[in-house]
C-alpha positions in Angstrom: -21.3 -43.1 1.3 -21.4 -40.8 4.4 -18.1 -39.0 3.4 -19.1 -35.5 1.7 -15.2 -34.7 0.7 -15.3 -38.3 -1.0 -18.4 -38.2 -2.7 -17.5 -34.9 -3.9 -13.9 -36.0 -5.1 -15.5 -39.0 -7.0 -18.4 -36.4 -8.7 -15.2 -34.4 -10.1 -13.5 -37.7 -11.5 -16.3 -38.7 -13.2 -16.8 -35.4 -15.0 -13.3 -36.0 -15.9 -11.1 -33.7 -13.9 -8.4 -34.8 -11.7 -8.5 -34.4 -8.0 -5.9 -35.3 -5.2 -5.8 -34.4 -1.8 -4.4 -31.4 0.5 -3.6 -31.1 3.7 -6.7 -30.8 6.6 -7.4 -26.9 6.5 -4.5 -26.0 3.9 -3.4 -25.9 0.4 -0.5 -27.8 0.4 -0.4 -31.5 -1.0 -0.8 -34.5 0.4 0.7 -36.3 -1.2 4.6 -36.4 -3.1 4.1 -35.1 -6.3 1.2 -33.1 -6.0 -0.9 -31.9 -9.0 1.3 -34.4 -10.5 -0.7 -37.2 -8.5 -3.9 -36.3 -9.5 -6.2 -38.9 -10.7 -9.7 -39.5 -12.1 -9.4 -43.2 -10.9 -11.9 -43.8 -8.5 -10.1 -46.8 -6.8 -7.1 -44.3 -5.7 -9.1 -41.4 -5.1 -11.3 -43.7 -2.4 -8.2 -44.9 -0.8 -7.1 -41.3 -0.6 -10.2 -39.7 1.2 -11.6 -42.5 3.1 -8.7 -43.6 4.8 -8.3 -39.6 6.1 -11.2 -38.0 6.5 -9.8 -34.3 7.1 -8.4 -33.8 3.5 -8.9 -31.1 1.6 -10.3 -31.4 -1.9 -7.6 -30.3 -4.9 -8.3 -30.2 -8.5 -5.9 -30.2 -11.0 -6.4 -27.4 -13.1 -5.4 -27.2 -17.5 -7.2 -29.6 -19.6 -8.4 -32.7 -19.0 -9.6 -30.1 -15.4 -10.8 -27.2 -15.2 -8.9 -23.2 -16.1 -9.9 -21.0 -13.3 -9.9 -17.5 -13.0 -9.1 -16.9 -9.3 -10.2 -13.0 -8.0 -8.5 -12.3 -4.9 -9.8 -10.5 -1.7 -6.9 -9.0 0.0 -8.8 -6.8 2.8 -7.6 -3.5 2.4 -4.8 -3.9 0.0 -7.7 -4.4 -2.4 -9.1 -7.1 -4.3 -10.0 -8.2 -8.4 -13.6 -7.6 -8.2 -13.1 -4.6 -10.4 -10.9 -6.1 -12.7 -13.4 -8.9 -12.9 -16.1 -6.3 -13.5 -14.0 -5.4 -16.5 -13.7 -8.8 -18.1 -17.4 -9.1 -17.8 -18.4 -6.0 -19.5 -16.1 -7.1 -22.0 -17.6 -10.1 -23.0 -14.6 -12.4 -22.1 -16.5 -14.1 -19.0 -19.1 -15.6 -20.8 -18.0 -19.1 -21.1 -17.7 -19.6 -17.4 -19.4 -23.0 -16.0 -19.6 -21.9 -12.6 -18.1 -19.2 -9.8 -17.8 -20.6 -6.2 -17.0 -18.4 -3.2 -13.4 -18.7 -1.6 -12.2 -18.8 1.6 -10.9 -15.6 2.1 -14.3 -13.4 0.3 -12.5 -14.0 -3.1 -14.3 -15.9 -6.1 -13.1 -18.8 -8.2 -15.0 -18.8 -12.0 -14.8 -22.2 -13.7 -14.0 -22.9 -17.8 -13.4 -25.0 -19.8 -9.7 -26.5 -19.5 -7.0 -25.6 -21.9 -3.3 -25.9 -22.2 -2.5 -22.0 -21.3 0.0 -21.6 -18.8 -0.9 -20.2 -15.6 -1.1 -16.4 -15.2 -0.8 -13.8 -13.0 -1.6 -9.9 -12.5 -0.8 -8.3 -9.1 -2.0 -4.7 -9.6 -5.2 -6.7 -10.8 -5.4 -9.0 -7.8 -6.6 -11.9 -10.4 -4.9 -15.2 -10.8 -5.0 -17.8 -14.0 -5.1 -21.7 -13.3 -4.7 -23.6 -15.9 -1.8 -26.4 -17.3 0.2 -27.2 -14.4 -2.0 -25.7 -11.5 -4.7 -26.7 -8.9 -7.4 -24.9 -7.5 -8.9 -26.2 -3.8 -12.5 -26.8 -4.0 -15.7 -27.6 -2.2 -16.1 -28.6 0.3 -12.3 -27.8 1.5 -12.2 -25.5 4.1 -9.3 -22.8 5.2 -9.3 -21.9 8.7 -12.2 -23.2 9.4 -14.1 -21.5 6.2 -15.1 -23.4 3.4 -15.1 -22.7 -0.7 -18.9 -22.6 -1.6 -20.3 -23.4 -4.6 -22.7 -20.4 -5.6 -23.6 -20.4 -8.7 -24.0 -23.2 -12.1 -23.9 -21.9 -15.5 -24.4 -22.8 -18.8 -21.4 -22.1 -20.6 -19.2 -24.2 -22.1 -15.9 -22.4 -23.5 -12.7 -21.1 -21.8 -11.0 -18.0 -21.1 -8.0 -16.8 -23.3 -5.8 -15.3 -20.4 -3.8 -13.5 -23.2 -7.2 -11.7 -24.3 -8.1 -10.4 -20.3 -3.8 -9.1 -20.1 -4.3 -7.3 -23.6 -7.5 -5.4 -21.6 -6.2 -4.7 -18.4 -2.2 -4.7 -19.2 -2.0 -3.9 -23.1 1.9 -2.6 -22.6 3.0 -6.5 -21.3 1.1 -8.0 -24.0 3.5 -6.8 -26.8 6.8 -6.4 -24.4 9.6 -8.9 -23.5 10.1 -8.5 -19.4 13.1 -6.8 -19.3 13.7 -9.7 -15.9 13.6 -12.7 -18.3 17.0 -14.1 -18.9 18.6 -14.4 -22.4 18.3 -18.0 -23.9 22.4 -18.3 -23.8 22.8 -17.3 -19.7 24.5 -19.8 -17.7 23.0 -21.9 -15.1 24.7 -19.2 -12.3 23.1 -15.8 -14.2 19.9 -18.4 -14.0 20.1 -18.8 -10.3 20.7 -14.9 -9.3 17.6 -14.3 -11.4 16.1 -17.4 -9.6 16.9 -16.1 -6.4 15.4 -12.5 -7.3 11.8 -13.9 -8.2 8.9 -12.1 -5.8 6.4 -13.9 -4.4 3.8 -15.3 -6.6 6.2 -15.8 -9.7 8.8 -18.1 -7.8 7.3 -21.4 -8.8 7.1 -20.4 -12.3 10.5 -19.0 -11.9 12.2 -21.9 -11.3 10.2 -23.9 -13.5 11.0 -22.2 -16.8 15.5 -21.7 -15.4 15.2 -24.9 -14.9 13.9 -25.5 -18.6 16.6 -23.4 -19.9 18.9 -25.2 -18.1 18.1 -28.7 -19.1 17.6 -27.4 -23.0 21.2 -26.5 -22.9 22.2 -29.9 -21.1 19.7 -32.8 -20.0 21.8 -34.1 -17.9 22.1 -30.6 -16.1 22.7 -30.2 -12.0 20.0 -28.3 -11.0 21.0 -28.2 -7.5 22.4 -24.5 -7.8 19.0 -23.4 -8.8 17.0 -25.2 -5.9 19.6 -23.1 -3.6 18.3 -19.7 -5.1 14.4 -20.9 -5.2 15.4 -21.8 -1.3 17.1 -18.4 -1.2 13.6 -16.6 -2.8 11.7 -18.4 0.2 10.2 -21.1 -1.4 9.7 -24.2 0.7 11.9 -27.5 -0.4 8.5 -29.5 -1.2 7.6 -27.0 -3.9 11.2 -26.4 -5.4 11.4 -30.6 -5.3 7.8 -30.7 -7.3 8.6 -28.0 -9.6 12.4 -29.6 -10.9 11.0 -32.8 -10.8 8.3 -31.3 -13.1 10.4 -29.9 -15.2 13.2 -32.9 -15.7 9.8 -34.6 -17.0 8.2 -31.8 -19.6 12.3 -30.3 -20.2 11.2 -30.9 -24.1 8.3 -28.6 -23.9 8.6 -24.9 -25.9 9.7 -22.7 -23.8 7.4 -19.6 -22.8 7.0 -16.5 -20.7 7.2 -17.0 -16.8 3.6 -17.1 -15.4 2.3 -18.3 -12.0 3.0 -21.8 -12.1 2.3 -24.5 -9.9 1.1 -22.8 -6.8 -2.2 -23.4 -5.6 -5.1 -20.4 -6.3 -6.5 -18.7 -3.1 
C-alpha cells in the first residue's frame, strides 16, 4: 500500500475511531453528511481514499474517536498557548494520548473520547472537539502545510471541558448566557437569535434552535431557521448537515450552545 493518507486512515479505524474524508487542502467534507459519514469500515474507507488520492484525512471526534483540545495560533491576535500552559500546571492535561502540530503553528492534544459537547473560549483561543465534531489529521495538509504528529503519550483518560471553563472562565460556569433563548420562544424569536450567532457559535447555534424547535413540534419547518444561519454566514452545506443532524438526535436533552460541528483548526 503506497497511499500514506490510506494507510493512515485504515491505522485510525482499526484503533477504533472514525475517519472520512475532506476536501484536497481544506476542512470541508467530502462527502454529504460529513462527520455523520464517518466510518471504521475498512472496505468504505479504501474506496474513499484510493479512488482520490488528494483527500484530506478527518476524524470524527466524541467517543467511539477521539476529544481534542484544539489551541489556536492566530498571529498577532494571539494564540491558546498560555491558556494551555494553565491547564497543564493545573493538572487537567495529564490524560492526553498525544499532541500533533497544526497547520497554522497551533497544537491539537488527543484524549480519550467522551460524549461532552464541543466547546469553545475565544478570549482563550482554545477549542473542544468532542460528540458531534471532527478534527483534520496527519497527514492532511492546509495550504500546502501539513498537521504533524509530535509527540505519543502514555495517558489514557479524557479532559472534562467543564473542569478547564471553571479555571479559565469561573463566572460562565455558574451563569445562564443571558443570549440563550427561553424554552417557550417561538420558532421566529429562534431565528433572530439564529441569525445573531458570531462566528464560531453558528453551527451550534442552529443546532440546539433547531432542537427547541422540533421538541415543541417534530414535525416542525425548519426552513425559517436555515434562512437566519444563511443570514449569520454560514454556508448551505453546513446549515443542511447540522438540521439534518438535528431532525435525527431531536430526542436528545437539551444543553448549552457550544461549538458544534465545525471542524478544529
Amino acid at each position: 500500500m503506497t497511499n500514506p493518507v490510506l494507510r493512515q486512515a485504515l491505522a485510525y479505524a482499526e484503533r477504533g475511531w472514525p475517519v472520512f474524508p475532506c476536501l484536497p487542502g481544506q476542512k470541508i467534507p467530502a462527502t454529504r453528511h460529513g462527520y455523520l459519514d464517518a466510518t471504521t469500515d475498512p472496505q468504505q474507507i479504501t474506496g474513499w481514499f484510493a479512488r482520490q488520492g488528494g483527500w484530506n484525512l478527518a476524524i470524527a471526534t466524541g467517543a467511539p474517536g477521539p476529544d481534542v483540545l484544539d489551541v489556536d495560533q492566530h498571529g498577532t491576535a494571539g494564540n491558546g498557548f498560555s491558556a494551555f500552559a494553565r491547564l497543564r500546571a493545573a493538572g487537567l492535561l495529564e490524560g492526553a494520548s498525544g499532541y500533533v502540530r497544526t497547520p497554522s503553528g497551533g497544537l491539537h492534544a488527543y484524549f480519550t473520547g467522551s460524549a461532552q459537547r464541543n466547546g469553545h473560549l475565544p478570549d482563550w483561543h482554545l477549542d473542544f472537539r468532542s460528540a458531534g465534531g471532527y478534527v483534520l489529521a496527519p497527514p492532511s495538509q492546509v495550504s500546502g502545510r501539513p498537521y504533524e504528529r509530535i509527540r505519543t503519550l502514555d495517558g489514557q483518560a479524557g479532559l472534562d471541558w467543564q473542569a478547564v471553563i471553571r479555571l479559565l472562565e469561573p463566572e460562565r460556569a455558574y451563569q445562564q448566557p443571558a443570549t440563550r433563548p427561553l424554552p417557550d420562544y417561538g420558532i421566529t424569536r429562534l431565528a433572530r437569535w439564529v441569525a445573531a450567532q458570531p462566528e464560531g457559535n453558528r453551527n451550534a447555534g442552529l443546532f440546539w434552535a433547531a432542537n427547541r424547535a422540533l421538541d415543541a413540534d417534530p414535525a416542525a419547518d425548519l426552513s425559517e431557521l436555515a434562512a437566519a444561519a444563511r443570514q449569520a454566514g454560514l454556508p448551505e452545506p453546513e446549515i443542511t448537515r447540522t438540521l439534518n443532524s438535528a431532525r435525527r438526535t431531536r430526542h436528545a436533552a437539551p444543553t448549552q450552545p457550544g461549538r458544534q460541528a465545525e471542524g478544529a483548526s
